[in-house]
C-alpha positions, -999 to 999 in steps of 0.1 A, spaced: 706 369 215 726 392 227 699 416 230 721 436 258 687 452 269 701 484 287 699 513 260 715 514 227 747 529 237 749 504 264 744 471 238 775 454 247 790 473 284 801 442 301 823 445 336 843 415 327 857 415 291 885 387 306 861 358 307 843 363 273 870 357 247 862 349 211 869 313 197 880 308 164 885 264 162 846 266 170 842 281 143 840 246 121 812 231 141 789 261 124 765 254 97 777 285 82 812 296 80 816 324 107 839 354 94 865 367 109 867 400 116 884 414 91 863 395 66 830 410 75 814 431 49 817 466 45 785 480 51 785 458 85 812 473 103 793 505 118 774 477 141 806 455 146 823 487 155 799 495 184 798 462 191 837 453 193 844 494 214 816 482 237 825 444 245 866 442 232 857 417 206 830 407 181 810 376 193 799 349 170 765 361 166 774 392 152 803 379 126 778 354 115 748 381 110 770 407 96 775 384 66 741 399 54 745 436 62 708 441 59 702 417 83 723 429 111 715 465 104 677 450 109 687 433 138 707 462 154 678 489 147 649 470 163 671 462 195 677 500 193 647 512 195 633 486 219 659 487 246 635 521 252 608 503 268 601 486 294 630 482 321 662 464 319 650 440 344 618 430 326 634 429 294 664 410 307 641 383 318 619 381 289 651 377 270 659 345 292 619 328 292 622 327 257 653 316 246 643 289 277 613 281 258 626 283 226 660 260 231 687 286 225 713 276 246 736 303 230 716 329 239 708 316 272 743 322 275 746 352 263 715 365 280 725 353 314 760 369 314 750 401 305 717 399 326 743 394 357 769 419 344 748 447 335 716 443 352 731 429 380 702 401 381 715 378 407 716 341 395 686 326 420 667 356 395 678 343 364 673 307 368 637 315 381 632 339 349 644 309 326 614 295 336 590 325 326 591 336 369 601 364 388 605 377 425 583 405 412 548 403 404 544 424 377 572 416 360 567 375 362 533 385 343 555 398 314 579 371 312 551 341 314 536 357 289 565 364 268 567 326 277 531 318 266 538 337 233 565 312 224 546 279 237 517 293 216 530 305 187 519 337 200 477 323 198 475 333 238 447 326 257 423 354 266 432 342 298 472 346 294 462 384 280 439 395 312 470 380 334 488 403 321 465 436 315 455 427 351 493 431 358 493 468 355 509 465 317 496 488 294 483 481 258 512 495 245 530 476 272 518 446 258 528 455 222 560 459 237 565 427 249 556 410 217 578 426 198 609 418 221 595 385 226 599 383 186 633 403 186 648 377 208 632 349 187 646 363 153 685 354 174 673 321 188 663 314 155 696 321 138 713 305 165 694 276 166 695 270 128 732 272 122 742 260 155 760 286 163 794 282 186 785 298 219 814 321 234 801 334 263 803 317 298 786 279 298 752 275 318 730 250 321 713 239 288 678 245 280 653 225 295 628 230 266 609 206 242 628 230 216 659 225 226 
C-alpha cells in the first residue's frame, strides 16, 4: 500500500496534507496494536522520518510495519528501487488492479489518493484502473496483467503473456511488473491480515472475491 509510485524522494509528496490526518481510537479495531510514534523502534525511524517530512504524519501502515524494522526497511528498499521503472501512471494503476483484485480496501485508499494527488490520475481513470483498464492501450495491458497475476496466482496464460509482450512491454518490462504486482501484494497482505484502520480518504470498497 502506499506504494507512492513517483521516485523514492517523492514516496509520500501529497498536495493536501489537511484531509489525511492520522487516527489514533482506530487504532483498537487492529489485529495488532499500532504504535504510536514515539513508540516505534529505533532502527525504524530513518523510513518513518522520510515518511512523516514527506506526508506531515506517519500512516498506519507504516507504524504497524515499523514494529519489525527489517520488515519496513524490506518494504522501503524494494519500493525504492522499483519506483525507477516503468511510469508513474502505469505503476499507479497497477497499484489499484491489484489491491482491486486482491480486496485491500486500505490500500485502495491509499492508492487512489495519492494516484489523484500526485499523478494527477483523474477519478473516471482510477475507477477504470481498479478494474485492471486504462484509456491507454499499452498501459491497460500492464495493469490486466498485473490483474491476471493476482486472479492466477501469478500461473498466467501464455495467452495473458503474448497480450502483454504484444503490448510493446519489454522482457524486462514484464519482470517489472511482477515484481510491483508482488510489492503491492506484500501491503495488501499485511493490511488485509491485521485489518488495518484505513486513514486516508474513504472510497468505494473492493468489489473483489478477496475482499
Amino acid at each position: 500500500m502506499l506504494d507512492y509510485l513517483t521516485t523514492a524522494d517523492e514516496i509520500l509528496c501529497v498536495s493536501d496534507q489537511a484531509s489525511v490526518t492520522p487516527t489514533r481510537k482506530a487504532n483498537l479495531m487492529s489485529r495488532i496494536k499500532i504504535p504510536l510514534r514515539e513508540q516505534t523502534p529505533e532502527a525504524s525511524q530513518p523510513v518513518l522520518d522520510k515518511v512523516e517530512k514527506m506526508l506531515g504524519f506517519v500512516p498506519n501502515l507504516q507504524r504497524l510495519m515499523s514494529i519489525s524494522p527489517a520488515a519496513l526497511t524490506g518494504w522501503a528498499g524494494l519500493m525504492g528501487q522499483l519506483s525507477t521503472t516503468l511510469d508513474v501512471k502505469t505503476r499507479d494503476g497497477i497499484a489499484l488492479a491489484v489491491s482491486e483484485a486482491d480486496g485491500c480496501n486500505y490500500c485502495l485508499a491509499a492508492h487512489s489518493y495519492i494516484a489523484h494527488n500526485l499523478a494527477k490520475i483523474d477519478t473516471d481513470e482510477i475507477a477504470i484502473n481498479r478494474e485492471g483498464k486504462s484509456s491507454d492501450p499499452k498501459r491497460q495491458a500492464a495493469i490486466m496483467f498485473a490483474k491476471r497475476l493476482i486472479e492466477t496466482a501469478g500461473k498466467v496464460s501464455d495467452e495473458d503473456f503474448e497480450s502483454v509482450r504484444e503490448a510493446g512491454w519489454s522482457d524486462a518490462n514484464i519482470i517489472e511488473i511482477i515484481a510491483l504486482t508482488a510489492q503491492f501484494l506484500l501491503t495488501n497482505f499485511v493490511n488485509n491480515a491485521v485489518q488495518t484502520p484505513i486513514d486516508f480518504p474513504a472510497v468505494e470498497g473492493a468489489k473483489s472475491k478477496a475482499a
